[in-house]
GULOZA-151781 format. One line per field, with one value per residue: residue number from 1; x, y, z of N, C-alpha, C, O in turn; residue in three letters. Coordinates in steps of 0.1 Angstrom, whole numbers, always signed. Layout:
GULOZA-151781
pado = NUM  ...
nu = X  ...
nv = Y  ...
nw = Z  ...
cau = X  ...
cav = Y  ...
caw = Z  ...
cu = X  ...
cv = Y  ...
cw = Z  ...
ou = X  ...
ov = Y  ...
ow = Z  ...
kelum = ALA  ...
END
This chain:
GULOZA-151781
pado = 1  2  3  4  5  6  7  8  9  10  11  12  13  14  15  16  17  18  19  20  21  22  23  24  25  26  27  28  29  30  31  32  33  34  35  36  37  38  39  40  41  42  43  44  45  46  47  48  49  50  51  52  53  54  55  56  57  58  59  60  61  62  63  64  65  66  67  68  69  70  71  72  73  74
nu = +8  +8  +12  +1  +14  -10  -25  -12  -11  -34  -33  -39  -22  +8  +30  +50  +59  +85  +78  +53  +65  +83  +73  +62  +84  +94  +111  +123  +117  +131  +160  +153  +154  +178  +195  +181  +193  +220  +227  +212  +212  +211  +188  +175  +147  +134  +140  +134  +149  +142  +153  +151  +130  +121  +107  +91  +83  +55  +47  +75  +83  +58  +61  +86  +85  +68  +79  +86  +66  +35  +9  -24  -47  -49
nv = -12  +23  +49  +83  +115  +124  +99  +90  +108  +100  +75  +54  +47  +54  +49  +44  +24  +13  +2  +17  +43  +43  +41  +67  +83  +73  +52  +22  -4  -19  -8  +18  +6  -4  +17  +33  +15  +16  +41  +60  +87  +102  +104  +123  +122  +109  +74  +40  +6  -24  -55  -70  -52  -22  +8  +41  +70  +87  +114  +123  +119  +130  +159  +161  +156  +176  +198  +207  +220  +215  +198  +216  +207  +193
nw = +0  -6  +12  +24  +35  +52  +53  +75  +92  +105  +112  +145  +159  +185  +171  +138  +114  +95  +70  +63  +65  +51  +25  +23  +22  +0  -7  -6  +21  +30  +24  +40  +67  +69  +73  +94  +111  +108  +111  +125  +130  +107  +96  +108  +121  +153  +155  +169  +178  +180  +187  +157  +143  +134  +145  +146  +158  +158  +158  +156  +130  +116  +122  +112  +83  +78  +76  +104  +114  +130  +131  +121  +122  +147
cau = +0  +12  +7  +6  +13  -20  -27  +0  -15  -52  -34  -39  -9  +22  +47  +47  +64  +92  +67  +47  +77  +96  +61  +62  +98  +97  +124  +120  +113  +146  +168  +149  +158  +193  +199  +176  +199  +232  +230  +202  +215  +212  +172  +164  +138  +141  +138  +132  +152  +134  +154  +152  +120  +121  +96  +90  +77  +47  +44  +82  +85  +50  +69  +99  +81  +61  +91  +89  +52  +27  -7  -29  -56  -52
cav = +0  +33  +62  +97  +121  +121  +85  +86  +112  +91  +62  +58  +41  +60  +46  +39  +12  +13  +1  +31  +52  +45  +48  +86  +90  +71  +46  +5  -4  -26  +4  +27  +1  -5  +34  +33  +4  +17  +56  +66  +102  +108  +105  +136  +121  +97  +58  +31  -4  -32  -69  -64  -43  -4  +19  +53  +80  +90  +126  +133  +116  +135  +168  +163  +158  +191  +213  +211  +223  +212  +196  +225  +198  +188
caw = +0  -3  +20  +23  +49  +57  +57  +84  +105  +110  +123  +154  +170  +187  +164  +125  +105  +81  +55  +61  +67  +37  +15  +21  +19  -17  -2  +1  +35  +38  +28  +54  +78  +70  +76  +104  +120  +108  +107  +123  +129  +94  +92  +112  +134  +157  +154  +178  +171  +190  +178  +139  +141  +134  +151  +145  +168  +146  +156  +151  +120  +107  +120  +108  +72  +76  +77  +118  +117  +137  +119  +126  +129  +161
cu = +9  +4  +14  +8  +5  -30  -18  -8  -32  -48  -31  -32  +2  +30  +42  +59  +74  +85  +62  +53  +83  +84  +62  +73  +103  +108  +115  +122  +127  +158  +167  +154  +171  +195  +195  +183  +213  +239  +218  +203  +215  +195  +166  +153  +141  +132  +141  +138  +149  +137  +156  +138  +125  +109  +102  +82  +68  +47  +58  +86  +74  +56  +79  +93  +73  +72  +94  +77  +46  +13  -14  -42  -61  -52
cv = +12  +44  +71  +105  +121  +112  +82  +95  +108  +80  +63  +51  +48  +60  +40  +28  +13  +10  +15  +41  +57  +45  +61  +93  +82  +63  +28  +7  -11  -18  +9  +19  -3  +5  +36  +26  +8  +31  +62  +82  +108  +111  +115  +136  +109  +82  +45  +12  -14  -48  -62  -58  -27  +2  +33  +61  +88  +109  +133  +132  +130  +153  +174  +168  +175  +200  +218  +221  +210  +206  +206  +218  +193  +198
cw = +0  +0  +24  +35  +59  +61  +72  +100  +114  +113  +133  +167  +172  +176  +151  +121  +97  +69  +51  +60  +53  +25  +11  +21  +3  -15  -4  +17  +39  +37  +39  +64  +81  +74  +87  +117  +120  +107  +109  +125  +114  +90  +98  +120  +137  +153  +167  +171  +184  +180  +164  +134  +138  +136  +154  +149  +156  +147  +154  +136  +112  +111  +110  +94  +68  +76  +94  +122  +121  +129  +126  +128  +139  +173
ou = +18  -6  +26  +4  +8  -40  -20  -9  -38  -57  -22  -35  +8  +36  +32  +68  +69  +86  +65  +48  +86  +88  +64  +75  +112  +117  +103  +128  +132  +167  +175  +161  +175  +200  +203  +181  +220  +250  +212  +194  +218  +192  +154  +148  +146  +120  +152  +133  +154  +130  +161  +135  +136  +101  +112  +72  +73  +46  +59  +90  +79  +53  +80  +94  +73  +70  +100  +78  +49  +8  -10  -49  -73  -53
ov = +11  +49  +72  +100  +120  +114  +72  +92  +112  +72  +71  +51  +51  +70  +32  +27  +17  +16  +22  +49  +68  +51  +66  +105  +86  +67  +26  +16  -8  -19  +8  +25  -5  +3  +43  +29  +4  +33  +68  +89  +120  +120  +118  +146  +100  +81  +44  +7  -13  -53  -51  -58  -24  +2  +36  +61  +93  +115  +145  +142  +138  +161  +184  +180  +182  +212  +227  +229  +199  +213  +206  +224  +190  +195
ow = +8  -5  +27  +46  +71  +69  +78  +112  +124  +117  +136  +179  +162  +172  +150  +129  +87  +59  +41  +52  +48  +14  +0  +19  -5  -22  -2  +23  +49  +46  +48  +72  +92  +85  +94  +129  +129  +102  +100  +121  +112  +82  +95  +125  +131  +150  +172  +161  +195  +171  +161  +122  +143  +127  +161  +142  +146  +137  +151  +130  +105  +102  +103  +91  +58  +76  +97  +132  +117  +120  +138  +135  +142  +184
kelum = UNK  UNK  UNK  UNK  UNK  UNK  UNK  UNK  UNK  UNK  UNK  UNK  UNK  UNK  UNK  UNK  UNK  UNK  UNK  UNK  UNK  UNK  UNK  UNK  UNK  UNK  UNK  UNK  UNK  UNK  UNK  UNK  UNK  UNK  UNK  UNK  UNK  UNK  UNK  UNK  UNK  UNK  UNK  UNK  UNK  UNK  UNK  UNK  UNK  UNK  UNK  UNK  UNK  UNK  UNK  UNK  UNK  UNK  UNK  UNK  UNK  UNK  UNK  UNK  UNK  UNK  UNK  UNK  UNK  UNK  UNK  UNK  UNK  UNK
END
């Protein structure tokens, strides 16, 4: 599936997916996670590595992607 920023901000779990992740960054999910596992200072928001999972703080990720704005939605 691919999803948009705003697919991202109506789900309603803390933390997003590399799947979902790397959808809106235009990436495969097993790159995003190589980088996520071996350079996550390079991605700009942060990343959670749990075993060979990757979890992503959904409100800094959907930040980060806004330019460091806020959804004025909420």
């Amino acid at each position: 599936m691919k999803y948009t920023l705003e697919d991202l901000r109506k789900i309603p779990k803390e933390c997003l997916t590399s799947v979902q992740v790397s959808s809106v960054l235009g990436c495969t999910s097993r790159h995003f996670s190589t980088i996520a596992k071996t350079d996550p200072q390079s991605l700009g928001f942060p990343v959670v590595i749990i075993g060979k999972r990757v979890k992503i703080p959904k409100d800094a990720f959907i930040e980060f992607m806004s330019g460091g704005q806020k959804n004025p939605h909420e």
